[in-house]
C-alpha positions in Angstrom: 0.0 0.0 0.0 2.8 2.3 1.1 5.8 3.5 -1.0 8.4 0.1 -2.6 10.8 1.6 -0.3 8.9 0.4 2.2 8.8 -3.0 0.6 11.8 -4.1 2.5 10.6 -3.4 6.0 6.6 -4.9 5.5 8.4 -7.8 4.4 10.1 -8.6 7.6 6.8 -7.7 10.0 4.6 -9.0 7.2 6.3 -12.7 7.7 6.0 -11.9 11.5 2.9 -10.8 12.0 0.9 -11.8 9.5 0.9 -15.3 10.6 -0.3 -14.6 14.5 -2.5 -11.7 13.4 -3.9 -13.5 10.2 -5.5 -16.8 12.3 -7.0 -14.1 14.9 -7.9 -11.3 13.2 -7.7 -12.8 9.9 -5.8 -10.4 7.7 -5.9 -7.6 10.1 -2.0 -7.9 10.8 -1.8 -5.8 6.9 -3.4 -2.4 8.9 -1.7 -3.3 12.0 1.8 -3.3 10.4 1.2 -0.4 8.9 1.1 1.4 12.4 
Protein backbone atom coordinates (compact mmCIF):
# COMPACT_ATOMS: atom_id res chain seq x y z
CA UNK A 1 0.00 0.00 0.00
CA UNK A 2 2.79 2.26 1.15
CA UNK A 3 5.79 3.46 -0.99
CA UNK A 4 8.42 0.15 -2.58
CA UNK A 5 10.77 1.60 -0.29
CA UNK A 6 8.95 0.45 2.15
CA UNK A 7 8.78 -2.98 0.65
CA UNK A 8 11.81 -4.15 2.47
CA UNK A 9 10.59 -3.37 5.97
CA UNK A 10 6.62 -4.88 5.46
CA UNK A 11 8.43 -7.76 4.41
CA UNK A 12 10.12 -8.62 7.62
CA UNK A 13 6.84 -7.75 9.95
CA UNK A 14 4.60 -8.97 7.20
CA UNK A 15 6.28 -12.66 7.75
CA UNK A 16 6.03 -11.94 11.49
CA UNK A 17 2.91 -10.78 12.02
CA UNK A 18 0.90 -11.75 9.52
CA UNK A 19 0.94 -15.32 10.62
CA UNK A 20 -0.29 -14.63 14.52
CA UNK A 21 -2.46 -11.67 13.38
CA UNK A 22 -3.93 -13.55 10.18
CA UNK A 23 -5.47 -16.85 12.26
CA UNK A 24 -7.03 -14.13 14.94
CA UNK A 25 -7.85 -11.30 13.21
CA UNK A 26 -7.71 -12.83 9.85
CA UNK A 27 -5.79 -10.36 7.67
CA UNK A 28 -5.95 -7.55 10.05
CA UNK A 29 -2.00 -7.90 10.78
CA UNK A 30 -1.80 -5.76 6.91
CA UNK A 31 -3.38 -2.37 8.95
CA UNK A 32 -1.72 -3.28 12.00
CA UNK A 33 1.77 -3.34 10.35
CA UNK A 34 1.15 -0.38 8.93
CA UNK A 35 1.13 1.44 12.42
Amino acid sequence: MLSTTDHSRDSAGLRYVYPVVSRRAGGVSIGINLN
